[in-house]
C-alpha positions in Angstrom: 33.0 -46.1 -0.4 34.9 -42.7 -1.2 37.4 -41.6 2.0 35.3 -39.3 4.3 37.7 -36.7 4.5 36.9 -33.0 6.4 36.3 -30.3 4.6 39.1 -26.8 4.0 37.4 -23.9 5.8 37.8 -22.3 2.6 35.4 -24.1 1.4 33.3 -24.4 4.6 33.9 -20.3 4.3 32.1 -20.4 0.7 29.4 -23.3 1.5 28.1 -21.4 4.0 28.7 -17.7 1.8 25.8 -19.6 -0.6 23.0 -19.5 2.1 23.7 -16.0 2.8 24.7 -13.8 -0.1 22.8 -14.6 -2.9 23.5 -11.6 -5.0 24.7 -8.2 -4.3 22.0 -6.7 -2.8 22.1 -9.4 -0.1 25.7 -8.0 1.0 23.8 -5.2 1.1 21.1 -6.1 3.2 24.0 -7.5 5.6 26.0 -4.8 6.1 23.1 -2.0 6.4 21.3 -4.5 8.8 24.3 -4.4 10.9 24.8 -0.2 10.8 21.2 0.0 12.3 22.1 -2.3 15.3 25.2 -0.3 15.3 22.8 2.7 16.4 23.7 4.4 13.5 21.4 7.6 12.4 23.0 8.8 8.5 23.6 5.6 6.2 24.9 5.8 3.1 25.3 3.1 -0.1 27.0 3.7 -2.8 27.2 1.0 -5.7 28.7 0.7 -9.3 27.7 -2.2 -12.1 25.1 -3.2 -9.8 27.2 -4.0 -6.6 29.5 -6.8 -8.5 32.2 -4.1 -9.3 31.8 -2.4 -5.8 29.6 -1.7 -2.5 29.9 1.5 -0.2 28.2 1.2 3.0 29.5 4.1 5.2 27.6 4.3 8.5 28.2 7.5 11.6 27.4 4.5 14.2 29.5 2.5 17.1 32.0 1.6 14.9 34.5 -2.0 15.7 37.1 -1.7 18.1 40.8 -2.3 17.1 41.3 -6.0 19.0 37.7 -7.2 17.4 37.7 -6.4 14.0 39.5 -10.2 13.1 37.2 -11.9 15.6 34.1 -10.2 13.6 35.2 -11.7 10.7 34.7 -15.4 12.1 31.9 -17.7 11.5 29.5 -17.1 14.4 30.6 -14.1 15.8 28.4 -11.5 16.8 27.6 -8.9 19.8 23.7 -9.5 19.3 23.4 -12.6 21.3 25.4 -15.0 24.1 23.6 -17.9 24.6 20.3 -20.4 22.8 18.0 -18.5 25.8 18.7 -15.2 23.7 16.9 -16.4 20.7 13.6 -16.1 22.1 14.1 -12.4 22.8 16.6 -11.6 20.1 15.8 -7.5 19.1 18.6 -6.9 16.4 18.4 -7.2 13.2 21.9 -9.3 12.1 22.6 -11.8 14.6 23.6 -15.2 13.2 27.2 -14.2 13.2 27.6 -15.1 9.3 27.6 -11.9 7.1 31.1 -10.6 7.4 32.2 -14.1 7.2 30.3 -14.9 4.1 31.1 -11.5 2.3 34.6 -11.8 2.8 34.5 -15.5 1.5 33.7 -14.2 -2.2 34.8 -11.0 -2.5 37.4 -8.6 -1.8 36.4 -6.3 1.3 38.1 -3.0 3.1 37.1 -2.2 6.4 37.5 1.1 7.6 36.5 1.9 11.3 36.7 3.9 14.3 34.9 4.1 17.7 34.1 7.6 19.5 36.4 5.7 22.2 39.4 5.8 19.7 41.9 8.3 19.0 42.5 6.8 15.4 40.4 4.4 12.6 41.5 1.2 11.6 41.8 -0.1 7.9 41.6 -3.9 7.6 41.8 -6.0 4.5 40.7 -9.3 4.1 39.7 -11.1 0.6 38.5 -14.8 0.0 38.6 -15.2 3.9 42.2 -14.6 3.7 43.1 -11.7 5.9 45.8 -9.3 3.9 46.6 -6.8 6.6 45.8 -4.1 9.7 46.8 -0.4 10.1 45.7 2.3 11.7 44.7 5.7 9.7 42.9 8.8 10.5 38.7 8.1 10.1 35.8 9.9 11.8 33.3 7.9 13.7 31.3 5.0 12.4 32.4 2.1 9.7 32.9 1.9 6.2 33.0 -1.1 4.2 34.1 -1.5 0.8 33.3 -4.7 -1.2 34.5 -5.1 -4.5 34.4 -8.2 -6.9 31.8 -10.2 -6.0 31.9 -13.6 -6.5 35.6 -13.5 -7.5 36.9 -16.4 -6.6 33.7 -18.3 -7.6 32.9 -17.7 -11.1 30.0 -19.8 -11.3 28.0 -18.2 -8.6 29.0 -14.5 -10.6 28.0 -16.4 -14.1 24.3 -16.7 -13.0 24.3 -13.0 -11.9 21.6 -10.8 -13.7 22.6 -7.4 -15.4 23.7 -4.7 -13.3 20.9 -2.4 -14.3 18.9 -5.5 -12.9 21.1 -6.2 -9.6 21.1 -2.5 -9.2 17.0 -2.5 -9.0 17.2 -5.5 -6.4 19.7 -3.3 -4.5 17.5 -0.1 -5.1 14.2 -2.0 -3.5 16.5 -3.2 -0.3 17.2 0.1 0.0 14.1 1.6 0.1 12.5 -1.5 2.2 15.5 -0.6 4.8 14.9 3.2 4.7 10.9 2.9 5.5 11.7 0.0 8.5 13.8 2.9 10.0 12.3 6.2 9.4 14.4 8.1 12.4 18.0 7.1 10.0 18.7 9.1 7.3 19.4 6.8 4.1 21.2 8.0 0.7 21.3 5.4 -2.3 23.9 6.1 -5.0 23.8 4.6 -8.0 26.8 5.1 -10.6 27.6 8.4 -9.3 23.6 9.4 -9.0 21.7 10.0 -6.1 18.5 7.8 -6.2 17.5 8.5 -2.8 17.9 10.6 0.2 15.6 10.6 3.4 15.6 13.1 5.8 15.7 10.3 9.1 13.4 13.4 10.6 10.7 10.2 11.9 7.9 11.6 10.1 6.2 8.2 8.0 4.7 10.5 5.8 7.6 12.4 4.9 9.6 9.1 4.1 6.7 7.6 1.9 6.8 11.0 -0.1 10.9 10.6 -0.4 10.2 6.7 -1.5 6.9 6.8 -3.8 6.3 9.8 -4.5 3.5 13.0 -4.5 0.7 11.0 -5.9 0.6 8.1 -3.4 1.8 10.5 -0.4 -1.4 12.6 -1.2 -3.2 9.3 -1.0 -3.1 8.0 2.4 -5.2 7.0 5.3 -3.8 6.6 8.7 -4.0 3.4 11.2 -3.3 3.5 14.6 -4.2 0.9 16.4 -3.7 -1.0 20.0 -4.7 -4.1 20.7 -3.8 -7.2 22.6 -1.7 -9.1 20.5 0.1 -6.2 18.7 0.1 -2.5 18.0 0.3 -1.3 14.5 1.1 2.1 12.9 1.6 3.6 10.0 -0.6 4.4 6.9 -2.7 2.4 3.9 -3.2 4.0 0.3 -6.8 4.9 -0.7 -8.6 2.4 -2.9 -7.4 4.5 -6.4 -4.0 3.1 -5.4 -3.6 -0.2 -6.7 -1.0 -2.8 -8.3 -1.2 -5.9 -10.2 0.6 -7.6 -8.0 2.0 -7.3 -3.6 4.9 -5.7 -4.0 3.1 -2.3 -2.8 2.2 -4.3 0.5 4.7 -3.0 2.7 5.2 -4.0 6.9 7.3 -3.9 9.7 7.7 -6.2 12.4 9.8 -5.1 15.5 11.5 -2.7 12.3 12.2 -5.8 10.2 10.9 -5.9 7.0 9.4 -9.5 6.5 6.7 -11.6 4.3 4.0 -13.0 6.4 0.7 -14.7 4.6 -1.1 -14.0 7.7 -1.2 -10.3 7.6 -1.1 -10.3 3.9 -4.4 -11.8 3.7 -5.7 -9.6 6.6 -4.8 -6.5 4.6 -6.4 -8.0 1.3 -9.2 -9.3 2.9 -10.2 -5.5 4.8 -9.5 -4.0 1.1 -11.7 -6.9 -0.5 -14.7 -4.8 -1.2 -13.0 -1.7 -2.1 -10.6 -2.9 -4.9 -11.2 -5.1 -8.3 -10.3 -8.5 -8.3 -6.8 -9.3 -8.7 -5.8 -6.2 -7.8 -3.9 -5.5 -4.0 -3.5 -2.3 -2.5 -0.6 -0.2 -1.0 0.3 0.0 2.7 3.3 1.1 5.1 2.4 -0.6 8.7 4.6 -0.6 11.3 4.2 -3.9 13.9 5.1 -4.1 17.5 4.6 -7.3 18.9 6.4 -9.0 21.9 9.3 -10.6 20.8 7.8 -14.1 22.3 5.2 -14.0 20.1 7.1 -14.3 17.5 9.7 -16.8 15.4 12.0 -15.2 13.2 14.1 -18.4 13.1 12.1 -19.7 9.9 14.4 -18.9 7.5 18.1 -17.8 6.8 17.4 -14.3 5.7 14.7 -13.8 8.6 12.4 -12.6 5.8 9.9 -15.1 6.9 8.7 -15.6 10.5 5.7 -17.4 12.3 3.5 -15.1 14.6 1.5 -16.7 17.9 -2.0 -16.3 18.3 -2.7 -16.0 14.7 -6.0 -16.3 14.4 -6.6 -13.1 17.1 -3.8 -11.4 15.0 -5.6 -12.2 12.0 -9.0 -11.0 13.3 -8.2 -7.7 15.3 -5.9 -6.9 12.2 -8.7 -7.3 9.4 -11.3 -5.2 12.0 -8.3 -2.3 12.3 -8.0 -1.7 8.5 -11.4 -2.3 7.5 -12.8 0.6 10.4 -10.1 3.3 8.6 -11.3 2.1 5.1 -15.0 2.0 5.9 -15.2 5.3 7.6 -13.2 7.3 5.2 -15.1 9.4 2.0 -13.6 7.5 -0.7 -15.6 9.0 -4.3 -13.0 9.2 -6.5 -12.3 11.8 -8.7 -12.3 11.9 -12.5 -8.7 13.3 -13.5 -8.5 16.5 -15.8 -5.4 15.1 -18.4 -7.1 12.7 -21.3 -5.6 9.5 -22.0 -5.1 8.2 -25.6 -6.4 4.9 -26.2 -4.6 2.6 -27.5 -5.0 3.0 -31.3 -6.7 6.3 -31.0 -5.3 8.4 -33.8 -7.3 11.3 -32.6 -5.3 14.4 -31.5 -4.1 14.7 -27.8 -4.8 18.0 -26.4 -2.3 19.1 -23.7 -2.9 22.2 -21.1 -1.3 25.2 -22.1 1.7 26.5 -20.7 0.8 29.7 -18.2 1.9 33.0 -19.1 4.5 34.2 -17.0 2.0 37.1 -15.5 -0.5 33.8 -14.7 2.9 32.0 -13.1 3.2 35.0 -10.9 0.0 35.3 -10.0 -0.8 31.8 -8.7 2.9 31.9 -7.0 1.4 34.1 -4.9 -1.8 32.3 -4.1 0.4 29.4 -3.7 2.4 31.3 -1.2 -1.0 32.9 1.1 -1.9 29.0 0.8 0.9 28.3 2.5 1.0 30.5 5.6 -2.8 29.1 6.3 -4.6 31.8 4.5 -5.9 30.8 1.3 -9.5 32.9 1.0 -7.0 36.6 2.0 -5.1 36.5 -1.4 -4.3 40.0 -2.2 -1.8 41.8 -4.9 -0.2 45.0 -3.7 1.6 45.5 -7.0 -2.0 45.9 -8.9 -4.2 48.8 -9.1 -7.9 49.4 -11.1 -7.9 48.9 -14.8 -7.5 51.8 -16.5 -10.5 53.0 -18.8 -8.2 52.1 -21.9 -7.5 49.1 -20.1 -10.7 47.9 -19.5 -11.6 48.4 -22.9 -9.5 45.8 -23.9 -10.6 42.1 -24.5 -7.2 40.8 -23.4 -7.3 42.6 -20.5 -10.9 41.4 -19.7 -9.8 38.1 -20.5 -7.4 38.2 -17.8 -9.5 39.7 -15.2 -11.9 37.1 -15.9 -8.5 34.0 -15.5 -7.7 35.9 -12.8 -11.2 35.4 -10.9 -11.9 32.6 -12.2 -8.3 30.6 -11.0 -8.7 32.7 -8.0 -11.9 31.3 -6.9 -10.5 27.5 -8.0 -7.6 27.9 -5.6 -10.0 28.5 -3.1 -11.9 25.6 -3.7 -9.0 23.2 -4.6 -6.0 25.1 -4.1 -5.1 23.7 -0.9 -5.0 20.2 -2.3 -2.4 21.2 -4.7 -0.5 23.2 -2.1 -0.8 20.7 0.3 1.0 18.2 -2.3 3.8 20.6 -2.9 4.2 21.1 0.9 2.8 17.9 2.2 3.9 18.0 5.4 3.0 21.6 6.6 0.4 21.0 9.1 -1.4 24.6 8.6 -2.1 23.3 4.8 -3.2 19.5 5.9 -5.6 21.5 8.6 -7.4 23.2 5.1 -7.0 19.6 3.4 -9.5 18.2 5.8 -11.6 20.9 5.6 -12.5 20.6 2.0 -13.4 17.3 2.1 -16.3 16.3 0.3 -19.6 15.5 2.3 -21.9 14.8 -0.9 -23.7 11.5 1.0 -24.6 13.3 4.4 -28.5 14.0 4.9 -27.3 18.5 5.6 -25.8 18.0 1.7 -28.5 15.5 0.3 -30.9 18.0 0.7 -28.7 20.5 -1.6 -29.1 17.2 -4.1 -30.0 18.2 -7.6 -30.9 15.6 -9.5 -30.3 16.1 -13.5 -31.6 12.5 -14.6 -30.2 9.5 -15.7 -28.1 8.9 -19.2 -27.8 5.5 -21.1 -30.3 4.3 -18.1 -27.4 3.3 -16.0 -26.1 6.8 -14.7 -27.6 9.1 -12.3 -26.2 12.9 -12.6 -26.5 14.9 -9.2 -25.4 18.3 -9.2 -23.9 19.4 -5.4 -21.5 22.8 -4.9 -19.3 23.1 -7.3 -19.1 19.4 -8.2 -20.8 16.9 -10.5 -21.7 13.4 -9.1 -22.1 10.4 -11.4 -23.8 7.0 -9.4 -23.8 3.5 -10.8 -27.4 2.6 -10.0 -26.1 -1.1 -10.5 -23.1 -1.3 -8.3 -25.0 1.3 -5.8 -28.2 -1.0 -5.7 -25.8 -4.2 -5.1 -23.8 -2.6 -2.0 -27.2 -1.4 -0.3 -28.2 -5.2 -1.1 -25.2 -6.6 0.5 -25.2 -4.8 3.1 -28.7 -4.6 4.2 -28.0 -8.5 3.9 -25.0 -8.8 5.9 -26.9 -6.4 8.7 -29.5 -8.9 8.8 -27.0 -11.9 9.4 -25.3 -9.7 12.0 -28.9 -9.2 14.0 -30.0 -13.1 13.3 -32.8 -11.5 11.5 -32.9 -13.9 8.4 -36.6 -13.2 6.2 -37.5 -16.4 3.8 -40.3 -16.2 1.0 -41.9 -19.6 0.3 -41.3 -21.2 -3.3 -44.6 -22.9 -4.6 -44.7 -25.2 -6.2 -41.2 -25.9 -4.4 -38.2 -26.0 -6.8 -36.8 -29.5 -7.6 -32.9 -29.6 -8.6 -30.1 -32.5 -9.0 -26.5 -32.1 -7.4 -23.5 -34.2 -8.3 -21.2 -35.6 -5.5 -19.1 -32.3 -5.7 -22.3 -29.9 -5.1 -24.1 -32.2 -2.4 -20.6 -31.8 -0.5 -20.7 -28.2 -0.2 -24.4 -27.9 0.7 -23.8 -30.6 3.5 -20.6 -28.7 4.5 -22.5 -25.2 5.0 -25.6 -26.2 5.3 -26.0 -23.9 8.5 -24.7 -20.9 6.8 -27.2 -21.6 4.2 -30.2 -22.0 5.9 -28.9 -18.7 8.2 -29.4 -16.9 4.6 -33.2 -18.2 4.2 -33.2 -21.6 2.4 -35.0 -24.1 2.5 -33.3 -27.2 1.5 -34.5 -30.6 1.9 -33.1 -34.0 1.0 -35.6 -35.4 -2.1 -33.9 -38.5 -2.4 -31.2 -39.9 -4.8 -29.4 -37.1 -6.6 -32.8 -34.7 -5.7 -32.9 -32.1 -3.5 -36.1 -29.6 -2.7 -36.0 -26.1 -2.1 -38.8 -24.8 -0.6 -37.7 -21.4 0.8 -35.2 -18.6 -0.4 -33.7 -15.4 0.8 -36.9 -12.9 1.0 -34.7 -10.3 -1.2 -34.4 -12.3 -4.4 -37.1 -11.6 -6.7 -37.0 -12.5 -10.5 -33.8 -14.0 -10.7 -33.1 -17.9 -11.9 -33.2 -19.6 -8.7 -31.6 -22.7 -9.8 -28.5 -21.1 -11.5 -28.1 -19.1 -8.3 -27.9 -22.0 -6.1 -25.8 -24.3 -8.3 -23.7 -21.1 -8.3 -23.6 -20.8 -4.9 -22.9 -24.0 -4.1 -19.8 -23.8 -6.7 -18.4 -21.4 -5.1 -18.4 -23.5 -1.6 -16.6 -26.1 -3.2 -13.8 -23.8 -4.5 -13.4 -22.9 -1.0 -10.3 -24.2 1.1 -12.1 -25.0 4.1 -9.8 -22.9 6.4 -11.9 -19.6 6.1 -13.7 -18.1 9.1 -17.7 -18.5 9.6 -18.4 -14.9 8.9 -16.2 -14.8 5.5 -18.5 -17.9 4.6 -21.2 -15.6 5.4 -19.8 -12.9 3.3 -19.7 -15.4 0.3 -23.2 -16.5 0.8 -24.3 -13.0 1.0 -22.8 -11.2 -2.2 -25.4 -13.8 -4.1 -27.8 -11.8 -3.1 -26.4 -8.9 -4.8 -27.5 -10.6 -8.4 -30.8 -8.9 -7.4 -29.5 -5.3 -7.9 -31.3 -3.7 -10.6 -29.1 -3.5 -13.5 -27.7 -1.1 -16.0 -30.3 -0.6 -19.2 -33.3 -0.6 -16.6 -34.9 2.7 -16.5 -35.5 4.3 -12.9 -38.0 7.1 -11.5 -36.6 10.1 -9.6 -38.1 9.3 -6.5 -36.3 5.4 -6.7 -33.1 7.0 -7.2 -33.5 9.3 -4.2 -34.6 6.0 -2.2 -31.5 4.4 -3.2 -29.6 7.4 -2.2 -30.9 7.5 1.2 -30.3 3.8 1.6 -26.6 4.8 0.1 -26.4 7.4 3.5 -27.1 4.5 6.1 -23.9 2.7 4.3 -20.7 2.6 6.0 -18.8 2.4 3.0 -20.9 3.6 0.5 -18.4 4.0 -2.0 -18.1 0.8 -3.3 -20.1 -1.9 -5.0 -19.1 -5.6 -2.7 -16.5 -6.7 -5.7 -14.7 -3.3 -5.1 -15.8 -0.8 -8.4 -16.8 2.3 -7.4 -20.7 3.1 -7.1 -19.9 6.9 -7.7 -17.2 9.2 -9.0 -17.0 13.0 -9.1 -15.8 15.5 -11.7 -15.6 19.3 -10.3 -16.7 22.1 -12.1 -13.2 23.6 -12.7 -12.4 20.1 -14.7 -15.6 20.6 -16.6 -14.0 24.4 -17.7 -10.9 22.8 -18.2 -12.3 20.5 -20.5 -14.0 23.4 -22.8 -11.1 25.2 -22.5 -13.1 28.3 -20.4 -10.4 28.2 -18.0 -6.4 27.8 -19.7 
């Protein structure tokens, strides 16, 4: 047997280096983690070849003082906690006492630091855990670190590094992640001499998300509040038009860390699983508060993972939160004015014309009456009545008639654009609300004028200004659903008799599930009996189903059961059993009177999420008269 011999503390110093900084934006993670707990309010990072050449984190926080900058460099060092109780209750972000160590194992760092205490900084250099020297130096308040050559001294760990435009994304997403867990610091991300990002630290979460993502998801967003027992969450959740293929929009917060949790990931999905397609997951900034008992952030070494206590009331009260804002929200979404090329179109794009710079000025100043709340007292001092010779004109007329016409559009819609441009101004989100559509309300159904139906799918209603196209399929399935779901609710389950009684065989797999949700089935309206063998008898089925293929249905059904895990709650069982009703919607290609498709509207109004069929595609969309101008070019 080999000699058991102790290991250097250099390479203790790098062993442990591996289970913390994985690549550069892990340093980054670090150090910023430790500027917030250092009460810090302006952050900046600054990187170059991806953060292997060199990171910048310069913070305006507590700073180190002079006799404990060499003792912060130690394994398991740190000011966050004293003693194994302090777990339980730890608040911080970085307390395991390993980052400095780690970083300064495998690269070359400068510290520069100074606390308000302090008359002078301090600039301390330590590379490969070696420490190479201490001086004081004039430096204002807060710390600076500088890491350069990452991975150094351990080439095989920098060999499996990705590009730096790739590092330099990872570093890019930290960033941002960091900059929404925090929105009372200010964050700036430089990249290769260019500003990526700069947040104002102002505490506004809407303000942040438009810094982070952008105008089209900031104009986007429903708000949750929300207090319970378990936990109190904040924050705001993207309409269902914003969607990815993929999580990496789902963003939360617990106690301001940013974690992954498949508990409240399957929450969220699960409130948003009748409003979006399949595979698709939606967008979402939510801010958690929970008591720090309640929760283990000890799971994993990056604390990105962490278990939660009561997880089955979180779960629930979560899923209720998000579903309420979602359900109660008009959501008909609205067909855009630009026209997208298809993919081996080789038809001509037409793009909008460029305004003329008199048009430029003109809706500048709507813009600007928008702005100070008054969008319907839009006046021009500079313009007097048209001349005879002017009025004679056809250009001129023309432009009276722009003039009107985009007048009367910003009246209508101009506050939404305005409100884009000045997001936050809360005189323009005031207007925002109050040009909210209302098309399914019983006041605006009676305004309803029905055009009739094209290709025996569609349903045109003309209301205001707006045209309103319903999916009479995914329309007739939601009022199916939920009229079904209702009935579950109020334990008033209808059945309609089956005679001669329907006679079907099940395989081991099938006669499982039916056994195993038996009660949920039978809550629906069957009647199932035991026929012996393989044979089972049904005798009774939901009383909504009506010229459908019974047996398909039910073997269908009963496949779906089987996929199941066996960990979902009774009334997401419920849920399943209930969308099989839906196969009784009428379908596209089936012709419908007037006075059906005004029955299925009121049934729409009684909904209280109307808006979408119970696999998430929307039962109506709107197109506004202005888009219809824009489209024959009536307005440029």
């Amino acid at each position: 047997m080999p000699e058991i011999l102790m290991l250097s503390q250099e390479t203790i110093d790098k062993i442990a280096a591996g289970e913390v900084v994985e690549r550069p934006s892990s340093v980054v993670k670090e150090l910023v983690e430790n500027a917030i707990d250092a009460h810090a309010t302006a952050i900046t990072v600054e990187i170059k070849e991806g953060g292997i050449s060199l990171i910048r984190i310069t913070d305006n926080g507590s700073g180190i003082p002079k006799d404990q900058i060499s003792t912060a460099f130690l394994r398991h060092s740190t000011s966050k906690i004293r003693d194994v109780e302090d777990l339980q209750s730890v608040s911080s972000l970085g307390f395991r006492g390993e980052a400095l160590s780690s970083i300064a194992a495998v690269s070359r760092v400068e510290l520069i630091t100074k606390t308000p205490e302090q008359l002078t900084g301090c600039r301390f250099l330590i590379e490969g855990s070696k420490e190479m020297g201490l001086e004081e130096i004039g430096a204002p308040d807060g710390t600076t670190f500088l890491v350069k050559d990452l991975f150094f001294n351990t080439p095989a760990r920098r060999k499996f590094l990705k590009t730096p435009q790739t590092e330099g994304a990872y570093i890019s997403d930290m960033v941002e992640k960091l900059a929404l867990s925090h929105p009372d610091i200010s964050f700036k991300f430089i990249n290769n001499n260019q500003t990526k990002l700069h947040t104002s630290g102002n505490g506004n979460k809407k303000d942040l998300i438009y810094h982070v993502f952008g105008r089209e998801i900031a104009a986007s967003l429903l708000e949750v509040d929300y207090t319970g027992e378990y936990f109190r969450v904040s924050g705001y959740i993207g309409k269902p038009v914003i969607t990815r293929g993929n999580r990496n929009y789902e963003n939360y917060f617990v106690n301001g860390r940013y974690v992954k949790s498949a508990l409240l990931s399957k929450a969220i999905e699960e409130a948003y699983k009748n409003f979006l397609m399949q595979h698709q997951y939606p967008f979402t900034v939510l801010y958690f508060e929970f008591h720090s008992q309640a929760l283990d952030v000890n799971v994993h070494p990056t604390k990105m993972e962490l278990r939660i206590d009561h997880n089955q009331e979180v779960y629930r009260d979560l899923y209720q939160a998000l579903y309420e804002v979602l359900a109660h929200r008009d959501l008909i979404p609205t067909v855009p004015v630009t026209e997208e090329k298809r993919k081996g179109d080789d038809r001509p794009t037409y793009t909008e014309p460029i305004p003329e710079p008199f048009e430029t000025r003109r809706l500048n100043d709507i813009r600007a009456a928008v702005a100070q709340d008054s969008p319907y007292s839009v006046q021009y001092p500079n313009r007097t009545r048209p001349s005879m010779a002017e009025r004679s004109t056809g250009e001129s007329i023309a432009k009276r008639r722009m003039e009107m016409e985009a007048s009367h559009r910003f009246q209508q819609e101009g506050a939404l654009k305005v409100s884009e441009e000045r997001m936050f101004d809360a005189p323009v989100q005031r207007t925002l609300e109050e040009l909210s559509p209302d098309f399914l309300t019983p006041e605006a159904k009676r305004k309803h004028r029905i055009i009739g139906q094209v290709f025996e799918t569609y349903w045109l209603i003309e209301y205001q200004d707006s045209l309103y196209i319903i999916d009479q399929h995914a329309a007739h399935e939601k009022v199916l659903y939920e009229r079904k779901m209702a009935e579950l609710e109020k334990k008033e389950f209808t059945s309609q008799v089956l005679n001669p009684p329907m006679v079907i065989s099940l395989d081991a797999r099938e006669s499982e599930a039916l056994e195993k949700f038996r009660s949920q089935i039978e809550q629906l309206g069957y009647v199932v009996e035991s026929f012996g063998g393989k044979e089972y008898m049904i005798s009774g089925i939901p009383g909504n189903l009506y010229n459908l293929d019974m047996k398909d249905l039910f073997i269908e059904m009963l496949d779906d059961f089987s996929n199941m895990s066996g960990k979902e709650t009774p009334q997401l069982i419920l849920e399943k059993v209930a969308s099989m009703s839906c196969k009784a919607a009428v379908k596209g290609n089936e012709k419908l009177s007037v006075a059906e498709m005004e029955e299925l509207v009121d049934e729409l109004l009684t909904l209280d999420n109307p808006y979408n069929c119970p696999h998430g595609r929307p039962t109506i969309i709107s197109m506004t008269k202005y888009e219809l101008e824009k489209k024959f070019k009536r307005i440029i």
